[in-house]
N, C-alpha and C positions, 0 to 999 in steps of 0.2 A: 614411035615407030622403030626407031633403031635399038628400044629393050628385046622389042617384040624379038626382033631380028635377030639378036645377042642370043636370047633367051632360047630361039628352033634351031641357033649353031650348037649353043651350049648341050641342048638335048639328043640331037643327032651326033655330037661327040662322044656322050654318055653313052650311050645305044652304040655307038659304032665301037668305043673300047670295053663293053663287056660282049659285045658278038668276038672280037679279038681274045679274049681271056676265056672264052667257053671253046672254039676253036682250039689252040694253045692245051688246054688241058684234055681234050680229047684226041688229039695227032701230034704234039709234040715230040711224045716219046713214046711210041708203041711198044719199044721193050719193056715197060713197066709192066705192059695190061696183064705180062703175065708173070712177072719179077715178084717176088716177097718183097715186102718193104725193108727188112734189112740187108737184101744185098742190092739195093738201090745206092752203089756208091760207087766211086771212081779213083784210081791212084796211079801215080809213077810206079812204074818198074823200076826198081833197082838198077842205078848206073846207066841208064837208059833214056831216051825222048820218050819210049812207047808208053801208052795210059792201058792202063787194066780196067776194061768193065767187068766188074762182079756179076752183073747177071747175066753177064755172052758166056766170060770165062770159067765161069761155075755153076754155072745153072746145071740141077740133077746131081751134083755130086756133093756125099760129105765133106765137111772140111774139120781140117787142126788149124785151129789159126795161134799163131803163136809169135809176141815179142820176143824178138833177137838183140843181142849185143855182144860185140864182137871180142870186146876184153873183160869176159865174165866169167867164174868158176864155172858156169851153167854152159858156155860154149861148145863144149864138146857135144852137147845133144846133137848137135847139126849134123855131125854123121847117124846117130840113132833117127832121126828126123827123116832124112835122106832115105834112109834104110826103110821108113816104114811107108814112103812116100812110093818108092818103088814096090816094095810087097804088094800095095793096093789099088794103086793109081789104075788099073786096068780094070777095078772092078768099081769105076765109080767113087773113087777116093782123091783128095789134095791136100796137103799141106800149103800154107799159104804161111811166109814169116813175114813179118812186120819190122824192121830195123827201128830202132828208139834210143835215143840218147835219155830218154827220161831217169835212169840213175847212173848215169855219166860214168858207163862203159861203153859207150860207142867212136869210132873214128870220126874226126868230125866233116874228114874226105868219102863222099859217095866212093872212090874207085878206092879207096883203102877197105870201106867197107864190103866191096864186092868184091877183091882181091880173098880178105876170108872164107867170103862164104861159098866163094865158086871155084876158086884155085886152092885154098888149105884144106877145106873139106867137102868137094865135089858137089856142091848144091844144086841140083836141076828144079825143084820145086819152087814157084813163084817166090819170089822175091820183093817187097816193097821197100821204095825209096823212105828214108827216116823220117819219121812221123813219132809225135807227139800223142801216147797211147794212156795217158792216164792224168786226170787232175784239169785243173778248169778247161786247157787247149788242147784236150783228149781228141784224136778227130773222129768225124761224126762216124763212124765205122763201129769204133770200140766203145762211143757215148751209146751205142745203141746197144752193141754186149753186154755194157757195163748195166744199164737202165732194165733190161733183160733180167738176167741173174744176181743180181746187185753186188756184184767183184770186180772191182778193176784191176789193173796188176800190180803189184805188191813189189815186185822184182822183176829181173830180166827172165824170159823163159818158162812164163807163165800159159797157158794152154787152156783153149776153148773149144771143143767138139762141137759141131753144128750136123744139128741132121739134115738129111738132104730134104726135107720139108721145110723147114728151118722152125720148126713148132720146141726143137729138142736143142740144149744148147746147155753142155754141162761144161765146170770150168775143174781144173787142176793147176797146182801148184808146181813152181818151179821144178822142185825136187822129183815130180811124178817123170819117170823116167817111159819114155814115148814105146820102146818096145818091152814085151812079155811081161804087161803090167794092166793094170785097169784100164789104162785108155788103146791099149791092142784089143782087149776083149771089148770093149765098148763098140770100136772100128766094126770088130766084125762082126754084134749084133747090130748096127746101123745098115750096113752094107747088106747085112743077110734079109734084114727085116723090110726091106727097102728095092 
């Protein structure tokens, strides 16, 4: 008698935690039901408590997603960055930086690093707190880039265009300089196309 017993709790638990886990996937997160699967991700703001949803805060809009470091020949883009962030930002456009220590030019202070990029070279475009963008503890953001296109970044300053479907996602090197270059013109067939 007490298997029997054992055996209709055991069954009614079974039943009662996949009625839990079918629930759970259908209302847990309703911003998915209409999110792309790679801007299903979440991060620190730069120097900040606040969290960034990628599909509140981006949804419809292209993006440059680009690792920063803050003591790198490549640094100076932040103002060409800034510059093209503003040009487009009204039509549907973001830059999104990613701060990374991954080849050890970054401060290892969040407010040192936010000191650069919002008081030396006026940064208004999203800022993420230092994350790990390339090699086994890549976070899942750029494993999804990288798995995508098959480029991770190579260097600091490295540049990924996403189209605002997210079907489109071309990558550029360091060196590709953000305005009056291949990735302006790209910007503004995305935005036009779109």
């Amino acid at each position: 008698m007490d298997s029997y017993i054992t055996n209709q709790v055991e069954r009614y638990h079974k039943g009662l935690c996949s009625l839990i886990v079918i629930f759970s996937l259908f209302f847990a997160n309703p911003v998915s039901a209409d999110c792309h699967p790679i801007m299903e991700y979440q991060a620190k703001k730069l120097h900040s408590k606040k969290m960034i949803n990628f599909c509140k805060a981006f949804k419809d809009k292209v993006l440059l997603v680009v690792n920063t470091a803050s003591k790198c020949g490549f640094t100076p883009q932040f103002e060409a960055l800034e510059q093209l962030h503003q040009k487009y930002k009204s039509q549907g456009f973001e830059v999104v930086g990613f701060a990374s220590n991954d080849f050890r030019q970054e401060y290892k202070s969040e407010a040192d690093v936010a000191t650069v990029c919002f008081k030396n070279f006026g940064v208004n475009f999203t800022m993420i707190a230092p994350s790990v963008v390339s090699g086994e503890n890549q976070n899942t953001f750029y494993k999804v880039l990288t798995n995508k296109t098959g480029k991770e970044p190579k260097w600091n300053f490295n540049k990924f265009l996403i189209s605002k479907d997210r079907e489109s996602i071309q990558y550029f090197k360091s060196s590709a300089q953000p305005l009056n270059g291949d990735i302006e013109r790209q910007i503004v067939t995305l935005i036009s196309d779109e």
